[in-house]
C-alpha positions, 0 to 999 in steps of 0.5 A: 877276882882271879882266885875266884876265876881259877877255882871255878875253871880248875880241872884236875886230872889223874897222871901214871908215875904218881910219887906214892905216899910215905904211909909211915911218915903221915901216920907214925906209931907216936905222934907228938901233939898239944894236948889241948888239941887232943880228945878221945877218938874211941874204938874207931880212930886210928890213934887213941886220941884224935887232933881236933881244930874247933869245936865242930870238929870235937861235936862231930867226932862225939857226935857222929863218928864214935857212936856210928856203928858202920864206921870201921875207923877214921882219922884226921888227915895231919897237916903234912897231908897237902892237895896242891892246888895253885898258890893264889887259892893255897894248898889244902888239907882235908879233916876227915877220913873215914871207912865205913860201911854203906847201907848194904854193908859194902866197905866204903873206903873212900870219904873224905869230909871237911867239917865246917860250922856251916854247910852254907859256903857264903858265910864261911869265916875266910873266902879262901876257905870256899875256894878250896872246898870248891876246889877240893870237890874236883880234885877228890872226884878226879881220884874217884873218892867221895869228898863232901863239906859238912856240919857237926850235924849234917843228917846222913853226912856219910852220903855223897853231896849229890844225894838229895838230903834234908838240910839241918844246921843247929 
């Protein structure tokens, strides 16, 4: 399939004269949202409730990144936030931004991690969904930030994908 063709093949690269980002256009004082979509971010999240997509995402927050003590703050990227990649794969927004400390207590200021029910790319819901993700670990390698696909219970899931971990899926 050429979709699949373009995903493996991509190569992105960084380029001088980059459009900077309006900060205050992505994360407003106020944010209008459903409520239904809206829970708890905790001490850590950047607004007093966080928008969550899925269940998965609502366990991970609950689970992994109000309770972590090294986490500093986090936000769910909005959806005006775009990685553009080619129109057969489609654009892609990222979940999870999260600073944190690292074992050496060195701020981290660079994961970015997708949450899925599966760490297990071939049963992913939709096929697009792989390629992006696939996608999305080149485009974020080539800015230098740490990117990684995970669960609501992916032990160590502030680690790089590269570290050797042990596998869990409840």
């Amino acid at each position: 399939m050429q979709a699949d063709h373009i995903a493996e093949r991509i190569e992105f690269t960084l380029e001088d004269g980059i459009n900077p980002v309006d900060l205050e256009e992505l994360f407003p004082p106020k944010k209008p949202f459903p409520q239904r979509e809206l829970i708890e971010a905790g001490e850590k999240g950047i607004y007093d409730q966080v928008q969550v997509d899925s269940q998965v995402e609502v366990q991970f927050v609950e689970r992994r990144l109000r309770p972590d003590t090294k986490v500093l703050f986090y936000f769910k990227f909005p959806p005006a936030f775009k990685a553009h990649f080619p129109k057969v794969i489609g654009n892609y927004n990222p979940d999870w931004g999260i600073v944190r400390y690292d074992e050496t207590g060195k701020v981290i200021l660079q994961l970015t991690r997708e949450t899925k029910g599966t760490q297990d790319e071939t049963k992913l819901q939709f096929p697009q969904e792989k390629r992006k993700i696939e996608c999305a670990h080149k485009f974020f390698n080539a800015l230098h930030l740490d990117y990684r696909h995970i669960t609501a219970n992916t032990p160590a899931w502030w680690l790089p994908d590269d570290v050797q971990q042990p596998y869990l899926e409840v």
